[in-house]
VEXNU-531583 format. One record per residue (C-alpha): residue number from 0; x, y, z; residue in one letter. Coordinates in steps of 0.001 Angstrom, whole numbers. Each point is the difference from the previous one (the first is absolute). Layout:
n; u; v; w; res
NUM; X; Y; Z; A;
...
// end
This chain:
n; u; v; w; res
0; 2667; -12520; -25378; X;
1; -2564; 319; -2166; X;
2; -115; -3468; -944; X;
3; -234; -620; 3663; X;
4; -2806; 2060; 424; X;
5; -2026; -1212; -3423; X;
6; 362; -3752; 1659; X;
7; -1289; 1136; 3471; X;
8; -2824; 1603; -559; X;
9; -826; -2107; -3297; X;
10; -182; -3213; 2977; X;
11; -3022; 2321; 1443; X;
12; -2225; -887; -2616; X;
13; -1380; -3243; 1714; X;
14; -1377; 2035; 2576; X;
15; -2317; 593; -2726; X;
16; -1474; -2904; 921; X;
17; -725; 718; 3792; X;
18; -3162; 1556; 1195; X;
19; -832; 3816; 936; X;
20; 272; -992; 3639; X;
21; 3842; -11; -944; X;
22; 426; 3181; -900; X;
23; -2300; 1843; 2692; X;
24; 2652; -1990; 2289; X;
25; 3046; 1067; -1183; X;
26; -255; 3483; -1621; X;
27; -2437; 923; 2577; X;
28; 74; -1846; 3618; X;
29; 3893; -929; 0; X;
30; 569; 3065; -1568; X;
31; -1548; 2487; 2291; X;
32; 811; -2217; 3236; X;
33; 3628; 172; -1031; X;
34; -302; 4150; -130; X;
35; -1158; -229; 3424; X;
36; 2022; -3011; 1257; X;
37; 3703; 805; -924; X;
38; -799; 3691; 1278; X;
39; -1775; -1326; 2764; X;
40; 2526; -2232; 1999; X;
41; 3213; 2168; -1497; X;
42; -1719; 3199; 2270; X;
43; -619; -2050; 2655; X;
44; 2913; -182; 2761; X;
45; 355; 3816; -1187; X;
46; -3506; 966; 1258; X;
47; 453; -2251; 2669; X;
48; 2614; 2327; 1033; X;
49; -607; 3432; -1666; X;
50; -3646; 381; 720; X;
51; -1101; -2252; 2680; X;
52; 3424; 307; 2681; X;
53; 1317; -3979; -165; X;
54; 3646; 37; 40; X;
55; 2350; -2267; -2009; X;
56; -456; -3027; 2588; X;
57; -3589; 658; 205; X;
58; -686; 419; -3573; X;
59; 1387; -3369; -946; X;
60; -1881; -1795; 2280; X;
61; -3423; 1605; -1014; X;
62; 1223; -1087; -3714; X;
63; 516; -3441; 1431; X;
64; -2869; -127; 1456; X;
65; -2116; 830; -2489; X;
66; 1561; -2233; -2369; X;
67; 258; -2744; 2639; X;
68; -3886; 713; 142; X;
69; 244; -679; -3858; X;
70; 1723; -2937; 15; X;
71; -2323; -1835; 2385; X;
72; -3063; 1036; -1954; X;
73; 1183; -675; -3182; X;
74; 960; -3613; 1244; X;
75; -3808; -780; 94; X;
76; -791; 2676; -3313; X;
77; 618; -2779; -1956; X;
78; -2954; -2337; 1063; X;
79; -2329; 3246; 68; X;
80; 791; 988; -3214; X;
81; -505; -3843; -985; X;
82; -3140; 161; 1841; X;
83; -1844; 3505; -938; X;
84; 1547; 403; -3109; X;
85; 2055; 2752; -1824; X;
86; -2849; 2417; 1; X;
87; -1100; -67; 3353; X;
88; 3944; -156; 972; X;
89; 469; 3261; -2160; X;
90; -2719; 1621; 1551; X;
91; 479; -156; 3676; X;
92; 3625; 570; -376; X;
93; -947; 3665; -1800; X;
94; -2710; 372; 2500; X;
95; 2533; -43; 2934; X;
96; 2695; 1810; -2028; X;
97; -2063; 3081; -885; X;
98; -1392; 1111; 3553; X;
99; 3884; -861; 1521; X;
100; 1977; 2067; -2437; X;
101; -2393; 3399; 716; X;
102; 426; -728; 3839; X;
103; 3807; -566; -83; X;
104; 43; 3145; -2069; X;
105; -2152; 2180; 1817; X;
106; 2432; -576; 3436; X;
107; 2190; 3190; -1255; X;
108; -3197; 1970; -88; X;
109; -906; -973; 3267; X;
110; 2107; 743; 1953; X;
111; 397; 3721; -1584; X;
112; -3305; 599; 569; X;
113; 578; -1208; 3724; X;
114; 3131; 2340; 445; X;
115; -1847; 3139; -1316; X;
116; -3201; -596; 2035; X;
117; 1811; -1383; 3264; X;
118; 3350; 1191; 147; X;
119; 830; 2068; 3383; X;
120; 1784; 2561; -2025; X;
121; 1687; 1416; 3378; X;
122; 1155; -2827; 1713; X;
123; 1427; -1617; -3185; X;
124; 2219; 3300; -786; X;
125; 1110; 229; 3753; X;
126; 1304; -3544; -416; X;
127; 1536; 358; -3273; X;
128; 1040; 3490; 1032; X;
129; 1915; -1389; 3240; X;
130; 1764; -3046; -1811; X;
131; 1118; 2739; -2710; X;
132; -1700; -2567; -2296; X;
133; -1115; 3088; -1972; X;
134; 3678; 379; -938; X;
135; 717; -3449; -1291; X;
136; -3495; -1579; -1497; X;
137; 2003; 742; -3448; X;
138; 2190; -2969; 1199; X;
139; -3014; -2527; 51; X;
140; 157; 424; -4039; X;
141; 2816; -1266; -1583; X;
142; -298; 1995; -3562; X;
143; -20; 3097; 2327; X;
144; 2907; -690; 2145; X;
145; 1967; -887; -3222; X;
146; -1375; 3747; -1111; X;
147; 1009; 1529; 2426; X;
148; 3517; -1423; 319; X;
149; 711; 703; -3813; X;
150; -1489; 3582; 1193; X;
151; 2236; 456; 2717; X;
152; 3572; -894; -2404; X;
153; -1590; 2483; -2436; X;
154; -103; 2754; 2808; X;
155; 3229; -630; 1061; X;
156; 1585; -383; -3116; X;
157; 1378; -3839; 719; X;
158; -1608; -1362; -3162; X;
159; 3048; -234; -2172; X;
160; 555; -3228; -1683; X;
161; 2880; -351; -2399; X;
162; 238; 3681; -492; X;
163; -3736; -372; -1264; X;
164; -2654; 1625; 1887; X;
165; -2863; -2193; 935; X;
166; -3761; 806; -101; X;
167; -2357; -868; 2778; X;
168; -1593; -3004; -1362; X;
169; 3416; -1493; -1089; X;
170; 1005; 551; 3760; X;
171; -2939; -1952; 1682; X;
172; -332; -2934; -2390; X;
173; 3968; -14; 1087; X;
174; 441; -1670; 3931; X;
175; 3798; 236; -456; X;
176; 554; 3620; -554; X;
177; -3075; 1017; 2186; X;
178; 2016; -1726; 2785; X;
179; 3327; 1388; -977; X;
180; -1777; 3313; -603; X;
181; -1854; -649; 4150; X;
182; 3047; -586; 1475; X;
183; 2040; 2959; -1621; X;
184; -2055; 2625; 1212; X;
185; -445; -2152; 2810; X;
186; 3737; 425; 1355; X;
187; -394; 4113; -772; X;
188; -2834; 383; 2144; X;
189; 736; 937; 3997; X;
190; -3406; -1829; 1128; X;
191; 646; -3168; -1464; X;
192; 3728; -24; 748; X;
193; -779; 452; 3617; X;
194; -2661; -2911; 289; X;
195; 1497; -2163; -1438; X;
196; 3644; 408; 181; X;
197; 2511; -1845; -1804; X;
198; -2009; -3109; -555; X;
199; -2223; 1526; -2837; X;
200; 288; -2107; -2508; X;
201; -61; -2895; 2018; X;
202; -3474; 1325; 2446; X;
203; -1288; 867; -3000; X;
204; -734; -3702; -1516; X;
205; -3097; 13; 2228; X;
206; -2712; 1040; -2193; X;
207; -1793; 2280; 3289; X;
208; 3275; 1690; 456; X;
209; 143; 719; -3803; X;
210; -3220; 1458; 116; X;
211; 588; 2200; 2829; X;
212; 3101; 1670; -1738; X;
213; -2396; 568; -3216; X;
214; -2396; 1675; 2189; X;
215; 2565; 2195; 1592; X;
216; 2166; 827; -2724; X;
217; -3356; 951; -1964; X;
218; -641; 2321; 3009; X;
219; 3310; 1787; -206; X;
220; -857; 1295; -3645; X;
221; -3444; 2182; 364; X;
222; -1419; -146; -2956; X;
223; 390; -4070; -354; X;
224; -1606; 123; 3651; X;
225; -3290; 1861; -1238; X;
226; -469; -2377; -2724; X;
227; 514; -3404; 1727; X;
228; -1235; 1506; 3712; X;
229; -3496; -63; 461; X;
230; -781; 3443; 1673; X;
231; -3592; -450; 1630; X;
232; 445; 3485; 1430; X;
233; -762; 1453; -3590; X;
234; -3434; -1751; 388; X;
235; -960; 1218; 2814; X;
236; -2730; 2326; -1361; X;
237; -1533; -2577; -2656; X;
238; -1078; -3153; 1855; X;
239; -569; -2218; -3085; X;
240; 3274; 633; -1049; X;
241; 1482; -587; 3481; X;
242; -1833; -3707; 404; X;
243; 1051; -821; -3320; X;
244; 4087; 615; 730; X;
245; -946; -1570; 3219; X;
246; -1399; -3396; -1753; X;
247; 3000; 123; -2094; X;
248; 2511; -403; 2910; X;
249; -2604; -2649; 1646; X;
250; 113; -2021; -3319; X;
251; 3435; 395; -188; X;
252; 729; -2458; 3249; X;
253; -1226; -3330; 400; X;
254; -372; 235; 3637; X;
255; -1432; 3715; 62; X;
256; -2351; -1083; -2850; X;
257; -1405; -3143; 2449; X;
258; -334; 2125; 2454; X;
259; -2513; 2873; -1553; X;
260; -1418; -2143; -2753; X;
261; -1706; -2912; 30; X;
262; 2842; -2330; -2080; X;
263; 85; -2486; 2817; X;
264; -3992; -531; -398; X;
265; 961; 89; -4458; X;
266; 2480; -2905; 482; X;
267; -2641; -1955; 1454; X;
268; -2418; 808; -2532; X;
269; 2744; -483; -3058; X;
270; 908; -3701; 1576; X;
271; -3791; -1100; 302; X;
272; -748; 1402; -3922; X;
273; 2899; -2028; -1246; X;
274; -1495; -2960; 1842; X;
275; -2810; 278; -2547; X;
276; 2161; 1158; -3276; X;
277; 2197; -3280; 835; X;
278; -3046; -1797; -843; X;
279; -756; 1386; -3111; X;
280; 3682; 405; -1446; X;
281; 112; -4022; 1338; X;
282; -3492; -772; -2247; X;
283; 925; 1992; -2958; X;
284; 3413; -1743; -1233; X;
285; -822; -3436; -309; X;
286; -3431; 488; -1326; X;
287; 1786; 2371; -3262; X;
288; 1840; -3022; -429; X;
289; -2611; -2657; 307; X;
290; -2552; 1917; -1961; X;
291; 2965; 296; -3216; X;
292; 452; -3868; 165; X;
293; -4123; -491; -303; X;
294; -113; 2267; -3074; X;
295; 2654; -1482; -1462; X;
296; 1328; -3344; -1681; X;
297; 3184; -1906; -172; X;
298; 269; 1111; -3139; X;
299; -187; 3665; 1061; X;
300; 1040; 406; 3808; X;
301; 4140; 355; -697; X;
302; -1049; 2937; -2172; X;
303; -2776; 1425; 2601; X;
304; 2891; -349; 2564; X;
305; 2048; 1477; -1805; X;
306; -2383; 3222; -779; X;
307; -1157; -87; 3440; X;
308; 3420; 658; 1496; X;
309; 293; 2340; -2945; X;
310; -2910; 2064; 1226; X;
311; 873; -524; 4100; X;
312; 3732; 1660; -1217; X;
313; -2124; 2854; -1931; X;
314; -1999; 1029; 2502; X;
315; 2941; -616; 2631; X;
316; 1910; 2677; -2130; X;
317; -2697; 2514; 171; X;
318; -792; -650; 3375; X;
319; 3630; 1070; 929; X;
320; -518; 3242; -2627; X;
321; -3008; 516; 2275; X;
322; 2091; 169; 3359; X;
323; 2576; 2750; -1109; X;
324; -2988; 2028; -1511; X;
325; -1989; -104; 3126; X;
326; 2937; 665; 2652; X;
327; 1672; 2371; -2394; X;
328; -3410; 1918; -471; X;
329; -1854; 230; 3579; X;
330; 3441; -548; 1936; X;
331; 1046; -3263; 1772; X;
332; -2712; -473; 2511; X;
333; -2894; 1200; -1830; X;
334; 1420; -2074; -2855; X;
335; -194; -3065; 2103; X;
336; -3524; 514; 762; X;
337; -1408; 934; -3584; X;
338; 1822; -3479; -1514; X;
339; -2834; -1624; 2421; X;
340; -2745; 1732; -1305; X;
341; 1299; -815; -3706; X;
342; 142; -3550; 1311; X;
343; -3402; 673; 1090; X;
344; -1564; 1296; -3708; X;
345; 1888; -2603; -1429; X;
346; -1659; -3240; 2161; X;
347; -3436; 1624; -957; X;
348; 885; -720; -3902; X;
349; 1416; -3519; 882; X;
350; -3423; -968; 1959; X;
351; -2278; 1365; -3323; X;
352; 2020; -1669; -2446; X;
353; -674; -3101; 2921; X;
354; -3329; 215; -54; X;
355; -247; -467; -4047; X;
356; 1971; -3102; 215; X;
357; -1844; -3100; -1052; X;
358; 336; -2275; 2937; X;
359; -692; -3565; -1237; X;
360; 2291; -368; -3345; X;
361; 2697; -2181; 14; X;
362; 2973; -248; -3250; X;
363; 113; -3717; -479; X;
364; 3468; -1849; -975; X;
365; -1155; 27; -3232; X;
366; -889; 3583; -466; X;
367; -3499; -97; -468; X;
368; -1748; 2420; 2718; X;
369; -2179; -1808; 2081; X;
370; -2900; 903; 2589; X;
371; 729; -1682; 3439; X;
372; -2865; 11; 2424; X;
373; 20; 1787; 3174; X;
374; 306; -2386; 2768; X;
375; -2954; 444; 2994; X;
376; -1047; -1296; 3360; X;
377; 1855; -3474; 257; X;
378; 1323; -659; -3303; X;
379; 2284; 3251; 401; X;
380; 3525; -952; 1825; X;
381; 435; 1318; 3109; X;
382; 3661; 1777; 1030; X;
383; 805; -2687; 2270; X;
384; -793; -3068; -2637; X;
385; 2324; 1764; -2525; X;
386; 3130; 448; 2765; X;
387; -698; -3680; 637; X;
388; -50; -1091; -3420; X;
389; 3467; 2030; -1119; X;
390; 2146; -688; 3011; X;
391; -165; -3708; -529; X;
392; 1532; 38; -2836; X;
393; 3829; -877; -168; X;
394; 639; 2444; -3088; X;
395; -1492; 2944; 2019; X;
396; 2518; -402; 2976; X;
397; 3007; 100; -2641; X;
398; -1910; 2888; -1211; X;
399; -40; 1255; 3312; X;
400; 3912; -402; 1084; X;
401; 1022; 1323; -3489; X;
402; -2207; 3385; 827; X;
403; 1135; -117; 3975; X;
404; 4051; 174; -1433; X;
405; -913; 3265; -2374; X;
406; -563; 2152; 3235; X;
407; 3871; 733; 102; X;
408; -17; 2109; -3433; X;
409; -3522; 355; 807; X;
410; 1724; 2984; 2419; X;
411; 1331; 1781; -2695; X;
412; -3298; 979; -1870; X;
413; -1070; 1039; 3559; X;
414; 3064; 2235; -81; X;
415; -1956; 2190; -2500; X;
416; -2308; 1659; 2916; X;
417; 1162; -822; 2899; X;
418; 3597; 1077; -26; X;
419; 1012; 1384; -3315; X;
420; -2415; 3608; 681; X;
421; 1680; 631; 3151; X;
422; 3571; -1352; -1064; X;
423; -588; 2167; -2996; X;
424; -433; 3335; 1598; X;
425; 2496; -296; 2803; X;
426; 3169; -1159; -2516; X;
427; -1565; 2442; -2742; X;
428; -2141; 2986; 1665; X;
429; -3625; 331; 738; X;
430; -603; 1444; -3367; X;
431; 1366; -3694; -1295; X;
432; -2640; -1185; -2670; X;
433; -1163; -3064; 1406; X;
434; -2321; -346; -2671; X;
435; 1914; 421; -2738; X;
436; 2627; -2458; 1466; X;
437; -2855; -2374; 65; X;
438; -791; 350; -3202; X;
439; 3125; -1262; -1486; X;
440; -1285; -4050; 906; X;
441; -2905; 21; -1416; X;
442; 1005; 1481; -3299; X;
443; 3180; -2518; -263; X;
444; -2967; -2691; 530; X;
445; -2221; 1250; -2048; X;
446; 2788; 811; -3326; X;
447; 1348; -3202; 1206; X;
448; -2818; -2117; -480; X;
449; -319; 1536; -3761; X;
450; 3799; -902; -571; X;
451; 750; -3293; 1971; X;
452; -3330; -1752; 292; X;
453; 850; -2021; -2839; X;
454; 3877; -799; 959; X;
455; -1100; -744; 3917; X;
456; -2710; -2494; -999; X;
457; 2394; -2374; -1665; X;
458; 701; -1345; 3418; X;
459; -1568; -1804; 2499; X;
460; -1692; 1705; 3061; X;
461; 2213; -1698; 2335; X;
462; 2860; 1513; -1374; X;
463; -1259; 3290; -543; X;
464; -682; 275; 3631; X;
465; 3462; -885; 1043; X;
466; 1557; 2394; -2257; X;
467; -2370; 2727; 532; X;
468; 45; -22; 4198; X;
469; 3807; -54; -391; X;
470; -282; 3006; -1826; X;
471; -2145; 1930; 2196; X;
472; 1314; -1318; 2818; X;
473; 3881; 1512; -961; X;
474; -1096; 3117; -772; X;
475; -1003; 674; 3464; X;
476; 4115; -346; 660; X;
477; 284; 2838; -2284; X;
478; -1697; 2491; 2341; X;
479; 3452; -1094; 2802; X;
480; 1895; 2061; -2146; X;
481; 896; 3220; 1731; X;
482; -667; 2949; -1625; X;
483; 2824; 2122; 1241; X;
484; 2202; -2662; -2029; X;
485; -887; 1749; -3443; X;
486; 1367; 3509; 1649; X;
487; 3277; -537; -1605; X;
488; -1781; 161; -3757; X;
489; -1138; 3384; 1031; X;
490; -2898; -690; 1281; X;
491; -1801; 1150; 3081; X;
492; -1124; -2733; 2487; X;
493; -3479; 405; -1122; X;
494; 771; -428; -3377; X;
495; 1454; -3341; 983; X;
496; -3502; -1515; 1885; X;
497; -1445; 1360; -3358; X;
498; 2482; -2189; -2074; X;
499; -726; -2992; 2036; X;
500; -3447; 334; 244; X;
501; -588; -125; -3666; X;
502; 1501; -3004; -220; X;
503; -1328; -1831; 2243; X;
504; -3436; 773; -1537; X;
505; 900; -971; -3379; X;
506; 1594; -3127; 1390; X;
507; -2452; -1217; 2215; X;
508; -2737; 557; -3203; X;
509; 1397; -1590; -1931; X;
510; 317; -3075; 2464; X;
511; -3946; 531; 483; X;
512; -461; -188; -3662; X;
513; 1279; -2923; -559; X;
514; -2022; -1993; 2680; X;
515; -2831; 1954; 1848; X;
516; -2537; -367; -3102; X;
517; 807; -3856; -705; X;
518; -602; -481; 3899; X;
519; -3712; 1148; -885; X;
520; -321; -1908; -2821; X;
521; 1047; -2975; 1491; X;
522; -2246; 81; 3326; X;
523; -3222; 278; -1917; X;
524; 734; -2497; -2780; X;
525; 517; -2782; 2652; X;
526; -2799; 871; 1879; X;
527; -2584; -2511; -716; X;
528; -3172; 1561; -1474; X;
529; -2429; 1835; 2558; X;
530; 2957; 204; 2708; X;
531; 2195; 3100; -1690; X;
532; -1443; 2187; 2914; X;
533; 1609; -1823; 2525; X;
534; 3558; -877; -1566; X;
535; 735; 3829; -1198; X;
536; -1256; 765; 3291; X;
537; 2690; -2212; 1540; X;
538; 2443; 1065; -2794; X;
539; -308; 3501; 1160; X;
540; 1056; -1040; 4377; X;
541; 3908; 591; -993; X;
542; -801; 3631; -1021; X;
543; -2243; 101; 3065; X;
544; 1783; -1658; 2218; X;
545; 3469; 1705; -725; X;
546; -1765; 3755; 632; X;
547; -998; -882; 3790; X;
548; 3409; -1231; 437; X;
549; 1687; 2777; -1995; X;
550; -2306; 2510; 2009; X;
551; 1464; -607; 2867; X;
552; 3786; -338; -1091; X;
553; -457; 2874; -1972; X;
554; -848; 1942; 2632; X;
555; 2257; -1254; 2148; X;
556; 3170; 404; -2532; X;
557; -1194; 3574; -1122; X;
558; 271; 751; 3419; X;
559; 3586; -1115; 701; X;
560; 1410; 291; -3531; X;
561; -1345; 2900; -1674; X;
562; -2591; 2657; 2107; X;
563; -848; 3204; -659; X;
564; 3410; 2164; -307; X;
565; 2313; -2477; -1164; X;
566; 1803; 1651; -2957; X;
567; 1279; 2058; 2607; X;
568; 983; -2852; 2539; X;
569; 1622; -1559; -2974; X;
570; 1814; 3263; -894; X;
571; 1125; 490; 3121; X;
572; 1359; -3397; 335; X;
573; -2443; -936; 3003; X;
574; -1162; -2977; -2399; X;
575; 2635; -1941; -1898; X;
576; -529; -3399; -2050; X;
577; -1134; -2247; 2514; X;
578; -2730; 1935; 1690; X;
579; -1323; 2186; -2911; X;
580; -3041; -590; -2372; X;
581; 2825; -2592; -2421; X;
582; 63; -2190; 3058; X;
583; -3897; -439; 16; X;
584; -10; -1025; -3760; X;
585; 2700; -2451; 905; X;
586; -2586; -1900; 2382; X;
587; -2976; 313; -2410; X;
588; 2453; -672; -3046; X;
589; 766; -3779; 2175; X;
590; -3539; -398; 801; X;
591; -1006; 308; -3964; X;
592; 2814; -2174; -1242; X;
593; -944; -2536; 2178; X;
594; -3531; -1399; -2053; X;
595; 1994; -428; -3278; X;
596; 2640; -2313; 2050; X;
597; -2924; -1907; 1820; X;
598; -2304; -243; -2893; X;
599; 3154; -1512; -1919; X;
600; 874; -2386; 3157; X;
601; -3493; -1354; 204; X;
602; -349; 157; -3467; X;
603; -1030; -4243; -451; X;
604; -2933; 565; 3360; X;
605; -1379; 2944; -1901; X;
606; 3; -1273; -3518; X;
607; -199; -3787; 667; X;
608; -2007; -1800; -2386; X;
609; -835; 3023; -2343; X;
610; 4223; 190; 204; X;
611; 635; -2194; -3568; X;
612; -2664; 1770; -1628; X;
613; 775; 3694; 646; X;
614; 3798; -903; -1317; X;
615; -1548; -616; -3397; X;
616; 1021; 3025; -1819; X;
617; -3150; 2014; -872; X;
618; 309; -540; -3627; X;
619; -921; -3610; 433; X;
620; -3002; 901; 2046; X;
621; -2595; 2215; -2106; X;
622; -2980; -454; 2373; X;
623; 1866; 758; 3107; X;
624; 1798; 3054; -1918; X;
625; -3742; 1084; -1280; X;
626; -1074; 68; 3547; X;
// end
């Protein structure tokens, strides 16, 4: 290994040769965007949900939209990158960025400060009083309903397990023996026997009808009913205390919350300020990747790739460090809000660092660093000229299908914010660390790189694609695995969705390793000269394309596969193979796999006359391997 490592970093040493501009780029503008990126879009669909009211449905199509919005403006980034420059792009992508992430982050705030200064105190409680939503507002919050299940076995003595005693926490990370515990008591207690008869077990697969036993059977034992109650009577002579148990209930349902707070008027206001952060995010991608091909040569830009994605998997790491530390510190909404404002602090450093830049240098083939004239008035190219000039060019429509058939496994890096937080915490708990699941990809990529770098680039780019998409692609199968299967090792069922989450992580990075950076690498070193803007622009569309698309089916699978509750639904054996969360990787796992098979079928259109050349093992091609 430490061979490995002496030869990896020892290939740095050309980048010795590259100008400052380089290094403000990477360690600076990629590296802080990253922080606020990864956290960015993996807190998304959650806020979307947790702090602004959007349910599953709803919270996949905002994503969608927002990177649907993306996708179309980053279609034309390209030849506005081409056509301002890297600077300028830099710039006005930070300048939208910074104003966005305060907004979206101030939304929380908002609306508390409309609740305490608006709030009808009265009429709220006399409408949570008469619904007896007072009683159940614990059941909104699934760590709490878990509590107070493992609370009510304790009482009653029902948490035996093997002859072993079992604490409270082992009981609510547990579904199976919170369930068995439920529905011992559950046949013991006179109220619930006479509403629901002989049927229990089988009434009891509805998730409502679960939660109404909860709420009863935590009203049968007193003291469990004055700590999961909320008693507004004891308020009665302190009015600041009363409003703020009242708020709690309000937050606690979506449709009481829309009705006393202004959420309705905040999901407007959310949609509009993503209009503008699509923008920005849209501007800022391409022109990090266009900027480190103009301060760099052939000689150096497979080693500036390669520290570049080195640096994006760095900060993508700490970024996810960042999310647990937030939501674990100032709780899961105010968490959400407070990795905006980091985004925010963050953008401001990328736009200084921006602003130093030198905007008209220019690496030459040869190395030499060379001053290139800033193009005014008529002699600079205009947007329109340079979409003109690219898209009659045969090699840019091969370019183009090659790109269009990566939006299958495109899906699966998608599947990193927009399905795995919420698939996360409803197979593993709320308290699941998204982040720290997160985490595991980019450090496989970025020991990876270190170890493998040298073994993967022995191949040809074609190849490594192939191989790597199959990869990535199969490891979505992975996640079809039930987790009750692994019961019969000892394990609980959660322990199971652990197992086979874990793998599929390490799977699917290694499948990323192995192509993602080369894909890069490979997009800017065909670009001719002067047009790098506009091909990593269009290299970037599957990415863009595949998160309106998965937006929308993610929402719309969450929704029938795996909502809120389903641990117990799965438990109770209202969900079964075929219509629980391993039956929605099954359709994403055939969507992936399909781009390796296409790219492999169309193979001779994609590669055509390049196809004789890129067969030539590396080896026998130093200047292509150099670049």
């Amino acid at each position: 290994m430490w061979v490995a490592l002496k030869k990896y970093f020892s290939e740095f040493k050309v980048l010795k040769q590259t100008p400052r501009e380089f290094w403000t780029l990477n360690l600076v503008i990629n590296f802080f965007e990253m922080l606020a990126y990864f956290s960015f879009i993996t807190v998304l669909t959650l806020f979307l949900t947790d702090n602004v009211g959007f349910n599953d449905q709803w919270a996949g199509n905002v994503v969608g939209l927002f990177t649907l919005l993306i996708t179309i403006t980053i279609f034309f980034a390209g030849f506005i990158i081409d056509s301002i420059g890297v600077k300028r792009a830099l710039i006005i992508s930070m300048a939208l960025l910074i104003p966005c992430r305060l907004l979206i982050g101030l939304t929380g705030p908002i609306e508390n400060n409309y609740l305490e200064k608006n709030l009808d105190v009265t009429a709220a409680r006399s409408m949570i009083e008469a619904e007896h939503l007072d009683r159940s507002a614990f059941t909104m919050d699934n760590t709490r309903l878990a509590k107070a299940q493992a609370d009510l076995i304790i009482a009653t003595g029902k948490n035996m397990a093997d002859e072993k005693e079992l604490s409270i926490d082992e009981l609510a990370g547990n579904a199976q023996k919170l369930r068995e515990g439920l529905l011992a008591i559950a046949k013991e207690s006179p109220t619930i026997r006479q509403t629901y008869g002989s049927d229990l077990e089988e009434k009891l697969k509805d998730q409502n009808e679960f939660k109404k036993m909860v709420v009863t059977l935590v009203g049968e034992v007193p003291e469990l009913g004055r700590k999961y109650f909320v008693d507004f009577s004891k308020f009665d002579d302190d009015p600041v205390a009363l409003k703020a148990a009242v708020i709690g209930v309000v937050k606690s349902y979506p449709d009481l919350r829309a009705k006393f707070s202004i959420q309705d008027l905040l999901k407007i206001f959310v949609v509009i300020i993503l209009f503008f952060t699509a923008f920005g995010e849209a501007l800022m991608v391409p022109a990090i990747y266009a900027a480190l091909r103009r301060y760099t040569s052939k000689r150096t830009s497979g080693t500036a790739f390669n520290f570049q994605y080195l640096t994006m998997n760095i900060g993508a790491v700490l970024s996810f460090v960042m999310f647990d530390w937030l939501r674990g510190q100032f709780g899961n909404e105010a968490g959400n809000e407070a990795i905006f404002w980091a985004g925010t602090i963050f953008a401001i450093i990328c736009i200084v660092a921006s602003v130093t830049l030198r905007a008209n240098i220019q690496v030459q083939d040869d190395g030499q660093i060379a001053d290139v004239p800033e193009k005014k008035g008529e002699a600079r190219e205009m947007p329109w000229t340079i979409a003109k000039s690219v898209i009659s060019e045969s090699a840019f429509w091969r370019f183009m299908l090659f790109i269009v058939l990566l939006i299958g496994v495109r899906l699966t890096f998608t599947h990193q914010f927009l399905v795995m937080p919420k698939y996360y915490t409803r197979v593993l708990g709320d308290a699941a660390p998204v982040g720290l699941l997160n985490t595991i990809n980019p450090t496989i990529i970025t020991i990876g790189l270190i170890l493998f770098i040298p073994i993967i680039m022995r191949f040809t780019v074609f190849r490594l694609i192939v191989v790597g998409t199959v990869i990535s692609s199969l490891s979505v199968f992975i996640l079809a695995i039930p987790g009750n299967y692994f019961t019969s090792l000892g394990w609980t069922i959660e322990d199971g969705y652990w197992f086979i989450i874990l793998a599929q992580v390490v799977v699917f990075a290694f499948g990323e390793l192995i192509w993602s950076p080369r894909l890069s690498e490979y997009t800017v070193t065909i670009a001719p000269r002067g047009r790098e803007g506009t091909y990593m622009s269009m290299a970037t569309l599957p990415m863009f394309i595949a998160k309106p698309l998965n937006g929308w089916l993610s929402g719309l699978l969450l929704t029938e596969y795996c909502p809120d509750g389903v641990m117990n639904d799965i438990v109770s054996g209202a969900r079964s193979w075929y219509n629980g969360p391993e039956m929605m990787w099954i359709i994403f796992g055939v969507i992936a796999i399909s781009s390796p098979i296409l790219i492999v079928l169309l193979r001779k259109v994609i590669r055509s006359e390049e196809q004789e050349e890129e067969d030539v093992p590396p080896a026998e091609q130093p200047e292509i391997l150099e670049a």
